[in-house]
C-alpha positions in Angstrom: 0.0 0.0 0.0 1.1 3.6 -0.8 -0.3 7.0 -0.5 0.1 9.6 -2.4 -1.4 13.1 -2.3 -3.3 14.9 -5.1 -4.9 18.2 -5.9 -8.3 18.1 -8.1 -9.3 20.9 -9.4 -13.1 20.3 -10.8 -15.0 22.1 -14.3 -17.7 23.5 -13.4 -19.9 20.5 -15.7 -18.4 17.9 -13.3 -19.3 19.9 -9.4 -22.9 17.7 -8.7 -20.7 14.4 -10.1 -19.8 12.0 -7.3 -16.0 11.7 -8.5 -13.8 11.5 -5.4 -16.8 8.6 -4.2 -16.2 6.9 -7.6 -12.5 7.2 -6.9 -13.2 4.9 -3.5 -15.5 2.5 -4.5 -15.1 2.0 -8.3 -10.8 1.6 -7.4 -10.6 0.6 -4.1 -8.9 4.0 -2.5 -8.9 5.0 0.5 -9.6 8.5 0.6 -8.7 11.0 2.7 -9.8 14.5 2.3 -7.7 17.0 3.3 -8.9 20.5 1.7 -11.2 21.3 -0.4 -13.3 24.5 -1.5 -15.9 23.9 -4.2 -18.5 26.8 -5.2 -21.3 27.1 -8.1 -18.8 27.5 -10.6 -15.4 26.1 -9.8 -13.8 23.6 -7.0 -10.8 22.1 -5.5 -10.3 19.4 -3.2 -6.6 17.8 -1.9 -6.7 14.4 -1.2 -4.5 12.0 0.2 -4.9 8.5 -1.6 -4.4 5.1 -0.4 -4.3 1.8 -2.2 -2.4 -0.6 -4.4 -0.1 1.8 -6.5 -2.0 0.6 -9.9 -5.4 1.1 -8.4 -4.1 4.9 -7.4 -2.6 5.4 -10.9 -5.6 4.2 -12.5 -8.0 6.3 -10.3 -6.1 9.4 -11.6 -6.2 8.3 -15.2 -10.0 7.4 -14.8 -10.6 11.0 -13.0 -8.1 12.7 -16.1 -10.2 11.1 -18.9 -13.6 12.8 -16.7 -11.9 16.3 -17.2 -10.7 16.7 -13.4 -7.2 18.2 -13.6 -4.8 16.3 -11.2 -1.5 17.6 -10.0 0.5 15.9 -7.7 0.5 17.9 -4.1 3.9 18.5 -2.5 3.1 21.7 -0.4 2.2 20.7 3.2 -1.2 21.3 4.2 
């Protein structure tokens, strides 16, 4: 098991989709939430993911293909 933390940053069109649950249940990931801010027309969250490294990578490529930008989070939170 790894974690690795992530920033999504969410299109308007995707805000009432359930992605981070899909993330959890569709790739068995333990999700962690650690910020987010989401409004009517934009939102953020930072997660912390943890799971099988394949099940994380393909989580991120599944949320990618949605239109969710994903960039690796170094800062601390």
């Amino acid at each position: 098991m790894v974690k690795r933390q992530v920033m999504l940053t969410f299109p308007q069109e995707l805000l009432k989709e359930p992605i981070i649950y899909i993330l959890g249940q569709e790739f068995q990931v333990v999700i962690n939430i650690l910020q987010a801010d989401i409004s009517e027309s934009k939102g953020w969250s930072v997660l912390e993911l943890e799971g099988e490294e394949k099940a994380i990578d393909d989580a991120i490529a599944w949320a990618t293909s949605r239109g969710v930008r994903v960039d690796t989070h170094q800062a601390p939170i």
